[in-house]
N, C-alpha and C positions, 0 to 999 in steps of 0.2 A: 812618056814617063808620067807626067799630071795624070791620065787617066788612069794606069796604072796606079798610084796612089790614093786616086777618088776611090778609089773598088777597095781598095785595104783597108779604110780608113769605115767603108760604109760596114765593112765583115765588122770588126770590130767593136763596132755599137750596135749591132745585132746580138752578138755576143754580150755582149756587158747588161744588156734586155733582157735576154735570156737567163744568164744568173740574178739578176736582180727580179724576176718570177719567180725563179727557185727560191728563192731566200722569202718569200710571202708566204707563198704556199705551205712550206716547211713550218714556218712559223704556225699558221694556220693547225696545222696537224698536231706542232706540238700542244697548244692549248687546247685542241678538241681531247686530247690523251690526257693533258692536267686535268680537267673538269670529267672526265670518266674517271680518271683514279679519284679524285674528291668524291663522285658519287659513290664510289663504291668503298669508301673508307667508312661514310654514315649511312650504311645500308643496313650493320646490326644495330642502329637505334630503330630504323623501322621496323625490324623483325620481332622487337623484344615487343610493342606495343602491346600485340594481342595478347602475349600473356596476360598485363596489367587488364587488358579489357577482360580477363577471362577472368582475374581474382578480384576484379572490382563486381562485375557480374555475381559470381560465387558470395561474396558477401551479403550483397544485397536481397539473393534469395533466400539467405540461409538467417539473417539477422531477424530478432521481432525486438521493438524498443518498450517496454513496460513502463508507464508511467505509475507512481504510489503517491497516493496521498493520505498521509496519516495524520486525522486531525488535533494529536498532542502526544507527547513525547511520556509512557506510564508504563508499567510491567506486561501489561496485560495486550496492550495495541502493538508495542515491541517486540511479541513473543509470535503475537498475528502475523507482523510484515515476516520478519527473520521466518518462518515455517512456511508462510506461502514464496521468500524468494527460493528457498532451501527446495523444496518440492519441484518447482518449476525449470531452476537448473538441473537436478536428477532428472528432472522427464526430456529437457532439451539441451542441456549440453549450455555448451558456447554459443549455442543461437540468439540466446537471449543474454536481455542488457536492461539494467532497469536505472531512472530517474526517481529518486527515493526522496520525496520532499516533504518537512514535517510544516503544520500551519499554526501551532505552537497555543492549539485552544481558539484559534480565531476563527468562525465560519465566512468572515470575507476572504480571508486568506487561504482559505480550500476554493471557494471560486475564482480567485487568482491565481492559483495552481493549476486549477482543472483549465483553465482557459488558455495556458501555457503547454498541458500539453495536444489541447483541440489543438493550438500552432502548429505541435512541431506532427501533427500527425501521428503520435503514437501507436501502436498494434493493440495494445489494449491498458485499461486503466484500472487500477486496484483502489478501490474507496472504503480506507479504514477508517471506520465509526461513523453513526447515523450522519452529522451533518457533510461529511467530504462526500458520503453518498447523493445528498440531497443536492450539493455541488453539480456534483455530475451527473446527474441526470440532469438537471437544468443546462450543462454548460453543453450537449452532445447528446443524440439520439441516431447517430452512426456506432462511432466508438463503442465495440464492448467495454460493458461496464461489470464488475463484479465487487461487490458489496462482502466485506466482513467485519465483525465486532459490531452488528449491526441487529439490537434486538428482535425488531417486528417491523418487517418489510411494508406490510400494509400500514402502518402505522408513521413509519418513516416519511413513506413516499404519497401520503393521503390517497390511498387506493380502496375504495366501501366493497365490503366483500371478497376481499385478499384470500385467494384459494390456494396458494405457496407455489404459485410460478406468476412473475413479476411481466415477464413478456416481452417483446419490443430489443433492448441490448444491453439488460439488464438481470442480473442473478446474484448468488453469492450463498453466503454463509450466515447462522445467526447463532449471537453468542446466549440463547432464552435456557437458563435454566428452569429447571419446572419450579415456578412459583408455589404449587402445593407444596409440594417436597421442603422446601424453604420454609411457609408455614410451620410445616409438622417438624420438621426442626428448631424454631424459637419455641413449638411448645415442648421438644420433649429436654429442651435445656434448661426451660423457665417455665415450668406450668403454674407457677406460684405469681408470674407477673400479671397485672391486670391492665395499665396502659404502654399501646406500643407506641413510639415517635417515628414517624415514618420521614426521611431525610432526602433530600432529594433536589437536583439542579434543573427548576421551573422553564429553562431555554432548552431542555434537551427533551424531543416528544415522548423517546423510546423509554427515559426514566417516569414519568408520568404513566405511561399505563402499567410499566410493572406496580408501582405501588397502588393503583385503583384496582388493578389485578389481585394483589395479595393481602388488599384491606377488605376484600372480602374474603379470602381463606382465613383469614382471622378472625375476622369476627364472627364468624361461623363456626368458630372456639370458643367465643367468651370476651375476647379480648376488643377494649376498645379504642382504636387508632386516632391516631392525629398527625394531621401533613405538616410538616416542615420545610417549606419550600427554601431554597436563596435563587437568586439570578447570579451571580458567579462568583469568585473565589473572595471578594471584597466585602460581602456580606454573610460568609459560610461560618464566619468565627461566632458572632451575634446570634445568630438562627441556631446554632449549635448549643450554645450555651443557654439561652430559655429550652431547647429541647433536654440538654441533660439534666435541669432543674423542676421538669414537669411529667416525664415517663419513667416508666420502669426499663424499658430495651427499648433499642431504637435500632430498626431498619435502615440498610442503606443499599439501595439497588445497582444494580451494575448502570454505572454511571461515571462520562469520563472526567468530571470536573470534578466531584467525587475521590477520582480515584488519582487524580494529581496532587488533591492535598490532604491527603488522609493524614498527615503530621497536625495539622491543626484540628481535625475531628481527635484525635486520641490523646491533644493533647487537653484538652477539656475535657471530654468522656473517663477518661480514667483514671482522674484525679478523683471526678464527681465518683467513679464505682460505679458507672452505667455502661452494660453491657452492650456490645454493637454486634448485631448478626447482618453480614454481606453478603450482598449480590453474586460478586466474583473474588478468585482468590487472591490479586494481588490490593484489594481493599482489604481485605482478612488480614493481610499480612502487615499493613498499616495500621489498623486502628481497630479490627474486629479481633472476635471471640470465633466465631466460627462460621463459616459457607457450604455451601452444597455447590464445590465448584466443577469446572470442564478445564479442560487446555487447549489455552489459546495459542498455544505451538501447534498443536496437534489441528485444530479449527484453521490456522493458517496455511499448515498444510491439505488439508480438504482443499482450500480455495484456491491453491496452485493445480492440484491435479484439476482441477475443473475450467483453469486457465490454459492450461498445455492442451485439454479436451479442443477447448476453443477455438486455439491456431490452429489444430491440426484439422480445422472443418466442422464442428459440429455446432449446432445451428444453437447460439444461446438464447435464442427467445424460447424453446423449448422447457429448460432446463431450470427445473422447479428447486425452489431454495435448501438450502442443507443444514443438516443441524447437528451440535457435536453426537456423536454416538454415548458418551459415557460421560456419570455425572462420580465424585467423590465427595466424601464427607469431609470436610478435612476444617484443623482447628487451630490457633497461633496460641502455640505452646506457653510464652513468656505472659500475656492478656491472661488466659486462663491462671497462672499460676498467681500473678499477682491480685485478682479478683477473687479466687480461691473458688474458679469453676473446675468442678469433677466434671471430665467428657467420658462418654462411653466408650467402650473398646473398638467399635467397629471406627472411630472418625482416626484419620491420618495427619498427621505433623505438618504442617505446614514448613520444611525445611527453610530453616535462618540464611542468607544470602550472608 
């Protein structure tokens, strides 16, 4: 009987060994099944990735970053940027994305720009007006560079024998109107004057040589000049008023310092009854009688289609400077009347904003 019972008692916890494996094992399987259904619940996030890599990708080929540097806030630089972004989106679409930063007249502050976007790596850089140009080239000789509102390349960038491609990764646009033409325009509106005042912002190079330029188309008329220089907006009231107290007309070249305060040139000028023939037309429309101008919308856009050129591969050291195609006569209707200047039929209106 004892052995009998030894034997029952050994089945027994045999048995009770054998469920208590089972009950491991089981366990075991079911957490191998919990962590597969978990993997397979977050398996659409790793699917979705490569899209993200495929539209992160896709932007990155298709984007170019345009950095602008416009060195003061006037009609005529305004007219520049808005045509060259205008043009450049028509050519690329949504490709492009520009960083639009004004230096507000300051030439350090166009080198702190330009050097802001040497950081960020820009695709290429727009340098409105001689000194943002003069910027950038100082600040980068990778980065294309293209230059507008920027009279005489050679002159800007001290280059002896400037043949009108700049070279290297730089180009652009230049706002020269023909200084004869200008000439023969103060004489065929004043042939009776005898001294001109030649007006003019002594820190800016590209004003400098237009009026050494057109003081001798003058006086190869008869007439005889006198430079009027300031250094900047501080001293332009002073300088202004001995010039309208000493000429008969007074010259003002395309010029951006100039062309920021032409409220204080006219408001001396036409009190005195001294007439102002300009450079460009939104000085005209300041404080002048009449210009032989271009548009710098139209100039703006040249130097976008010459920037779309760009990205799309063409080699800008090549690519010799551009000039507006087409010049107008055009006249500030309200100056004339109240000087009681008669213009001739062929000059255009200077439309009132």
């Amino acid at each position: 009987m004892k052995k009998l019972l030894a034997l029952l008692l050994t089945v027994a916890m045999v048995g009770s060994l054998t469920a208590c494996g089972g009950s491991s094992t089981e366990t075991a399987a079911d957490s191998a099944s919990e962590a597969t259904e978990s993997t397979e619940a977050e398996a659409p996030a790793e699917t979705e990735a490569p899209a993200e890599s495929e539209t992160a990708e896709g932007a990155e080929t298709a984007a170019y970053t345009i950095g602008i540097c416009q060195l003061v806030q006037h009609e005529a630089l305004d007219a520049a940027t808005q045509g060259f972004m205008d043009a450049l989106t028509e050519e690329l679409g949504d490709k492009v994305t520009f960083d639009v930063q004004n230096a507000q007249g300051d030439s350090n502050t166009c080198s702190t720009i330009i050097n802001s976007f040497v950081s960020k790596n820009v695709d290429l850089i727009l340098a409105n007006a001689t000194p943002a140009l003069q910027a950038a080239a100082a600040g980068t000789n990778t980065i294309p560079i293209l230059g507008t509102s920027v009279t005489e390349y050679g002159v800007a960038l001290d280059i002896s024998g400037f043949t009108g491609t700049v070279g290297g990764n730089i180009s652009g646009t230049s706002d020269l109107a023909p200084l004869d033409g200008q000439a023969d325009m103060l004489q065929e509106l004043f042939p009776d004057a005898e001294k001109v005042g030649l007006l003019y912002c002594s820190a800016e190079a590209n004003s400098q040589y237009q009026v050494d330029t057109i003081k001798a188309f003058l006086e190869e008329k008869g007439y005889s000049c006198e430079y009027y220089s300031f250094s900047d907006s501080n001293d332009l009231s002073a300088i202004v008023t001995t010039a309208a107290n000493e000429v008969d007309v007074i010259y003002v070249p395309t010029d951006n310092t100039a062309a920021s305060n032409t409220e204080i040139i006219n408001n001396i000028c036409l009190p005195a009854g001294i007439p102002v023939i300009a450079g460009e037309e939104g000085i005209c429309a300041g404080c002048g009688v009449a210009t032989l101008s271009i548009s710098y919308y139209d100039l703006g856009v040249g130097t976008g289609k010459m920037a779309a050129r760009i990205l799309q591969g063409e080699d800008i050291s090549t690519m010799p400077i551009e000039y507006a195609p087409n010049f107008t006569k055009k006249y500030n209707a309200s100056i004339c009347e109240t000087l009681g200047i008669t213009i001739p039929d062929d000059y255009v209106a200077i439309e009132a904003e």
